[in-house]
N, C-alpha and C positions, 0 to 999 in steps of 0.2 A: 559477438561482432564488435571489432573496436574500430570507432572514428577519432580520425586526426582534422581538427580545423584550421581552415586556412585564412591567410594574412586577408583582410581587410584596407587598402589604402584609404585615407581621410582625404581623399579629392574623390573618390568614387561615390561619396557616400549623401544623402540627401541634406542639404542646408535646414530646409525646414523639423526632420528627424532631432530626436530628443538626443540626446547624449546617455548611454547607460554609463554605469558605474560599474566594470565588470574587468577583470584582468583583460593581458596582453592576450588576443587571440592564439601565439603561436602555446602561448602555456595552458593551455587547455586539452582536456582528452577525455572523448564522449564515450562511455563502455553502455552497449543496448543488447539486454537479451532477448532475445526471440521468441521465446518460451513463454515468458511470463511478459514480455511486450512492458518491462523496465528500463528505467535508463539513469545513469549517475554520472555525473560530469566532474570529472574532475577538476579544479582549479592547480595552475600554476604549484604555489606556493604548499598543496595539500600535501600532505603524508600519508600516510599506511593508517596510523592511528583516524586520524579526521573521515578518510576514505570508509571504515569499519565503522566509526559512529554515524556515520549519513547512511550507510546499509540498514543500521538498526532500526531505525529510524520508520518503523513504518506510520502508513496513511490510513489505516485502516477505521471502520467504524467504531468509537470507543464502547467501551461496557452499556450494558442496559442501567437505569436507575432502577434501586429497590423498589421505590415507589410504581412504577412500571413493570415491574417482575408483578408486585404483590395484584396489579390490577388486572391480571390477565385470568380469565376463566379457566374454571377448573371442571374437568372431564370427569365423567367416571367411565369406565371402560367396562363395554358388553359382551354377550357371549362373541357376538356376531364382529366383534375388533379383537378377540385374547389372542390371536396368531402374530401380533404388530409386534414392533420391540420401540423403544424412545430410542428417538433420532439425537438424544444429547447423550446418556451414558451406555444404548447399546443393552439393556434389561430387556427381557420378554416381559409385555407386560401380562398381570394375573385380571383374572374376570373382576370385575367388581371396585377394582381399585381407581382412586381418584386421582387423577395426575392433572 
């Protein structure tokens, strides 16, 4: 879905309202996918290259700490769980083993 925004006059607009600092409304172009409910705005002034580094750019939760790995309890796996496989590399796990 691509939006186009539109002009803004400076009499329509609230006296008391802060001023942003943001480009000319008409140089702007709001790209929202639907799918993944994303959205990237383009500025005026941007390029193809800038456009492709703000894609990259995710928001995601960073890494765990080692410290955080290491504190996490360790299983040993029963008859009664051998049929499971790890939810991270997808193994069957074996009777007996500590994960």
């Amino acid at each position: 879905m691509l939006g186009l925004t539109s002009t803004n006059s400076t009499e329509e607009r609230d006296p008391d309202q802060e001023e942003s600092q943001t480009t000319d409304p008409n140089k702007r172009i709001i790209l929202i996918n639907p799918l993944t409910q994303g959205m990237v705005v383009i500025e005026g002034a941007a390029s193809l290259e800038s456009l492709l580094r703000d894609m990259g750019n995710k928001n995601g939760q960073p890494p765990a700490s080692k410290a955080s790995i290491e504190a996490m309890p360790s299983v040993e796996i029963g008859e009664d769980n051998k049929d499971g496989e790890c939810a991270i590399c997808l193994e069957e796990w074996e009777s007996g083993a500590i994960v």
